[in-house]
C-alpha positions as CSV (number, residue, x, y, z in Angstrom):
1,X,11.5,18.7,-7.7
2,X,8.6,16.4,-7.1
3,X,9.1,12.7,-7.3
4,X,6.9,10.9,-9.7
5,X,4.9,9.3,-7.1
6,X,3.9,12.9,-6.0
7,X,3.1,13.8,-9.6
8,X,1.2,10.7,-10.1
9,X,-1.2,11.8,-7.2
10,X,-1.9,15.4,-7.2
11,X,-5.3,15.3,-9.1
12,X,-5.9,11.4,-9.2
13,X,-8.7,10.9,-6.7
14,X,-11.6,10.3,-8.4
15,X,-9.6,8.3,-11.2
16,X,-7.6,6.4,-8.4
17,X,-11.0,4.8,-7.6
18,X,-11.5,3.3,-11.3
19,X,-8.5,1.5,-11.0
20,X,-8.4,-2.1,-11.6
21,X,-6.2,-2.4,-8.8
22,X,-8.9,-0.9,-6.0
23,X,-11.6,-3.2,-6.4
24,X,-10.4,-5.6,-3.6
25,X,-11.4,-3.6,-1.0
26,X,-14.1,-5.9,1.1
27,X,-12.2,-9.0,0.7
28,X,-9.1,-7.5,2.2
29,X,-10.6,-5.5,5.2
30,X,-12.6,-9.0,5.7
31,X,-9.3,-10.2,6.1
32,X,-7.8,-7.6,8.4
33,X,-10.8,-8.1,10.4
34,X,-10.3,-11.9,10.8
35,X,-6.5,-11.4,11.8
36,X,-7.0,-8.8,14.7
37,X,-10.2,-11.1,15.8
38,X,-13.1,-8.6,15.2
39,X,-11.8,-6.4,17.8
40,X,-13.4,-2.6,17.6
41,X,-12.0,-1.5,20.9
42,X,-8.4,-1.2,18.7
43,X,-7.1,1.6,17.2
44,X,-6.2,1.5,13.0
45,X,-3.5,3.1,11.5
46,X,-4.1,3.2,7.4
47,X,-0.2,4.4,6.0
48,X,-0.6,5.8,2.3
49,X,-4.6,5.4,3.0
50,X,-5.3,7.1,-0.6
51,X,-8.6,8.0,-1.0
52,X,-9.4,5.9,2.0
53,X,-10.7,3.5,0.8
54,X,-10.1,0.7,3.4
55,X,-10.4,3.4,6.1
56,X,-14.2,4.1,5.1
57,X,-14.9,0.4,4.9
58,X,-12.8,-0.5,8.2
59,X,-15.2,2.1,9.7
60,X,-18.4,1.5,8.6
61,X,-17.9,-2.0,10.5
62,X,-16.9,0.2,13.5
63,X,-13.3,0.7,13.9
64,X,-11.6,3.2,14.9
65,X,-9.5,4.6,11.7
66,X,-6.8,6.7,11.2
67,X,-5.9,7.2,7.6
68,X,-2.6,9.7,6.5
69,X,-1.1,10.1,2.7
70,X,0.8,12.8,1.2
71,X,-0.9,13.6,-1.5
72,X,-3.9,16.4,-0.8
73,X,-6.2,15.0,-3.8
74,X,-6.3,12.0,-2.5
75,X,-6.9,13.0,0.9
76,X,-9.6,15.5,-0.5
77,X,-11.5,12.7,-1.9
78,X,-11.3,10.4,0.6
79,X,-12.7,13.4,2.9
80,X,-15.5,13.8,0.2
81,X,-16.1,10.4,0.5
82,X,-16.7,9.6,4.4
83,X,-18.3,13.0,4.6
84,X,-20.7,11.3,2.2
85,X,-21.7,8.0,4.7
86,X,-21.4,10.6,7.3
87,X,-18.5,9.4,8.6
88,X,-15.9,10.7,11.4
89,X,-12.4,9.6,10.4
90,X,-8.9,11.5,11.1
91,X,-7.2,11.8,7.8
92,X,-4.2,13.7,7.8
93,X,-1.4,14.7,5.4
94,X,1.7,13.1,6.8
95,X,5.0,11.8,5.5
96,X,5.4,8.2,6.2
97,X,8.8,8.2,6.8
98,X,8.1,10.8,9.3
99,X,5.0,9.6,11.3
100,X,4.5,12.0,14.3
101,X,2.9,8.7,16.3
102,X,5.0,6.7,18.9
103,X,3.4,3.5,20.6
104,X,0.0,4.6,19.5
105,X,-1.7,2.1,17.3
106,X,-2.9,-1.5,17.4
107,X,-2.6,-2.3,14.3
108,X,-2.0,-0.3,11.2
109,X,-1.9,-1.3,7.6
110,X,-0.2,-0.4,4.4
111,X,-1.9,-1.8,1.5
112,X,-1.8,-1.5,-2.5
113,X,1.7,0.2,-2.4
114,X,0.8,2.5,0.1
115,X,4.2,4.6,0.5
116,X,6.4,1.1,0.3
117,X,8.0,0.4,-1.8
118,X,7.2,3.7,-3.8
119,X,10.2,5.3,-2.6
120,X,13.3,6.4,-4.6
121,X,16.1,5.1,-2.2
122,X,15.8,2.0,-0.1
123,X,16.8,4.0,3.1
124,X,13.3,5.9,2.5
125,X,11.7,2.8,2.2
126,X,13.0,1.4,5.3
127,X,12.2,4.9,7.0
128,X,8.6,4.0,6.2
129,X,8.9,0.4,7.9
130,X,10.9,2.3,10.6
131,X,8.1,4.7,11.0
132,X,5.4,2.1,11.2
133,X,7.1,0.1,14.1
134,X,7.3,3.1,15.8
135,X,3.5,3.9,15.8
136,X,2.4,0.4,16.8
137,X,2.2,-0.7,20.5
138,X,4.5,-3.3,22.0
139,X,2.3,-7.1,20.7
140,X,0.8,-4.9,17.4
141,X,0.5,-5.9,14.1
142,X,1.6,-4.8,11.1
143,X,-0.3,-5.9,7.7
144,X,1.2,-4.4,4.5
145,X,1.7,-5.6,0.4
146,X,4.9,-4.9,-1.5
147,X,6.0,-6.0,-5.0
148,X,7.4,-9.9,-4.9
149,X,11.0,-9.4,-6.0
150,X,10.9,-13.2,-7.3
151,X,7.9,-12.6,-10.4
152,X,10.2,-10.7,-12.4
153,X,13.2,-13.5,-12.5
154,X,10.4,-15.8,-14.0
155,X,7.7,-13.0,-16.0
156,X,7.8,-10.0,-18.0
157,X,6.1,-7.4,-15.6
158,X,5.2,-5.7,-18.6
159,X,3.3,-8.5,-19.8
160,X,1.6,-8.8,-16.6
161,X,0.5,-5.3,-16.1
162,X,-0.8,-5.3,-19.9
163,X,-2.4,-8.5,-19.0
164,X,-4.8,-6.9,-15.9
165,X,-5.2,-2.9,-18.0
166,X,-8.5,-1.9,-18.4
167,X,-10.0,0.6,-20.8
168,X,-9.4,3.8,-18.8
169,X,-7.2,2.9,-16.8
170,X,-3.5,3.7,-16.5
171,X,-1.4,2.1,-18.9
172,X,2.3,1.1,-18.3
173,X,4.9,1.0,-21.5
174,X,8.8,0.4,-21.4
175,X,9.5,-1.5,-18.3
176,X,13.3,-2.5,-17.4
177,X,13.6,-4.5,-14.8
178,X,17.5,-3.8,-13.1
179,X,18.3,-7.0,-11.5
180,X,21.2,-5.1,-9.2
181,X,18.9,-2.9,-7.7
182,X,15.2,-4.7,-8.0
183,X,13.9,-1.8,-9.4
184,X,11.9,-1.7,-12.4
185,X,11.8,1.5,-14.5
186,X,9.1,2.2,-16.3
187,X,6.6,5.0,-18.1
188,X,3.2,5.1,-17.1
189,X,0.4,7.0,-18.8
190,X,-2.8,7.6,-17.4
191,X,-5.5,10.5,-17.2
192,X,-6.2,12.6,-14.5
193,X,-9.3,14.1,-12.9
194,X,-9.0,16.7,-15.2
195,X,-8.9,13.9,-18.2
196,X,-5.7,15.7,-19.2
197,X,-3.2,12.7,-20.9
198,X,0.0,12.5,-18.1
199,X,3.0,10.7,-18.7
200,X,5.4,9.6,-16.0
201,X,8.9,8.0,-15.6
202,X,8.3,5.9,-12.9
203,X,10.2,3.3,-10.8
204,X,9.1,0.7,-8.2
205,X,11.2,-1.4,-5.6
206,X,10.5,-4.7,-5.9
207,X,11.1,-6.9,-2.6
208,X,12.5,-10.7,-2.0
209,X,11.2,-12.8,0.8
210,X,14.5,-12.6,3.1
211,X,15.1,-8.7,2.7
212,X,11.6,-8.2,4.2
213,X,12.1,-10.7,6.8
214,X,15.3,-9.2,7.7
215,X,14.2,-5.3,7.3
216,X,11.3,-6.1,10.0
217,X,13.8,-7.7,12.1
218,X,16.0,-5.1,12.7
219,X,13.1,-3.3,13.6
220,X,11.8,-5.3,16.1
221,X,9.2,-7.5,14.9
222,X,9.0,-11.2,16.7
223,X,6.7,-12.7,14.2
224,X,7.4,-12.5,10.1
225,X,4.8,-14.5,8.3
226,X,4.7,-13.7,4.5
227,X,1.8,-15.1,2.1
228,X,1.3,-14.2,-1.5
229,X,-1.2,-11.2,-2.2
230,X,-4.4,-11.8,-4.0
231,X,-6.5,-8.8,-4.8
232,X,-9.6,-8.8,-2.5
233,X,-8.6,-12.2,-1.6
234,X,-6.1,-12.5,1.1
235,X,-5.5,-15.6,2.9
236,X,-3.1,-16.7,5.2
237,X,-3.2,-20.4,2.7
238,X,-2.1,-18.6,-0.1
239,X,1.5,-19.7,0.0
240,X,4.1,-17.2,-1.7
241,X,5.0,-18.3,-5.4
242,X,6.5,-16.8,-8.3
243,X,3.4,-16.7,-9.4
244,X,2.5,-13.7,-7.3
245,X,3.4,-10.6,-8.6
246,X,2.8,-8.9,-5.2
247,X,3.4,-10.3,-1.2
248,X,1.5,-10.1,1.8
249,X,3.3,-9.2,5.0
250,X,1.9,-9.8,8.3
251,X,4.4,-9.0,11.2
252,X,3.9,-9.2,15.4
253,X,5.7,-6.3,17.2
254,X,8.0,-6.8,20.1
């Protein structure tokens, strides 16, 4: 049986690209730029790279990219796309809990919900994490957003997501937020490539400060700094609030 994240992405690449919540995408490679120092002799690892969005960018300014997902219409499309710019970049269908890569990268990133926290259990979510720190090189980073487990003690999530829909867009209805688990349950709506109407039930792990802090360090990682997340906008001034409805994670490697 496929899991709704699977559903969600078997014919969503060109509609992915529409999304409101894809249209940050110089800001933030601006940003992942700035934190590895401009360095093009590293090599980029891009976990749940979509259509590959930051992948094509991240190249074009001459890095060295590596993009995997799971989902083939995605990966089809972001194919399309750097075939396009006439681009070389290695995308490959992998399972990020599974990442055939030891000690290989210097950096690799996992933005927009890229795999984490998308995951059904929170062991497959720490597989991913688990997974990542065993691609990166001893001294590597790792740069990745998840949901901020604090917004939904103070906001409605449903509000919020209502609050940012665009016409065209996917469009999220009957959220439950489980304080026990951190999940929040929800049906989401959208159209595919196709412009057939989908409907998905849908549920998201959403992440406190302190569980990150402590997932990374059993995993390794020296150096836990965590910022909020502002679309296209990332900046290591932007302290975490409960204002943000999703966190920035930037963590050093052993």
């Amino acid at each position: 049986m496929k899991q709704w994240y699977e559903s969600l992405f078997e014919n969503y690449g060109l509609t992915y690209d529409n999304e409101v919540f894809t249209q940050g995408t110089l800001g933030e490679c601006d940003f992942i730029e700035s934190e590895i120092a401009y360095n093009k002799g590293l090599k980029i690892l891009d976990i749940g790279c979509g259509t590959g969005r930051h992948s094509i960018e991240l190249t074009k300014r001459g890095y060295n990219m590596t993009g995997i997902d799971l989902s083939d219409s995605q990966l089809q499309r972001a194919r399309e796309k750097a075939a396009e710019q006439k681009l070389q970049i290695d995308f490959q269908k992998q399972d990020a809990r599974q990442l055939p890569f030891s000690n290989e990268f210097d950096l690799a990133i996992m933005l927009c919900e890229g795999s984490f926290p998308l995951m059904e259990t929170d062991e497959m979510n720490f597989q991913i994490l688990q997974s990542a720190s065993k691609a990166l090189k001893p001294g590597s980073k790792l740069i990745f957003t998840t949901l901020n487990g604090l917004f939904p003690l103070f906001h409605s999530v449903k509000d919020f997501l209502q609050s940012k829909a665009e016409e065209g867009n996917a469009v999220t209805t009957e959220n439950s937020f489980d304080l026990m688990t951190f999940r929040d349950y929800n049906t989401t709506t959208f159209e595919d490539d196709n412009r057939s109407q989908k409907e998905l039930h849908c549920n998201e792990r959403y992440y406190v400060p302190s569980e990150i802090t402590w997932l990374l360090k059993t995993l390794d990682f020296k150096t836990i700094d965590i910022f909020g997340a502002s679309l296209g906008a990332f900046n290591r001034q932007d302290k975490l609030t409960t204002e943000n409805f999703e966190m920035l994670v930037i963590a050093i490697k052993a």
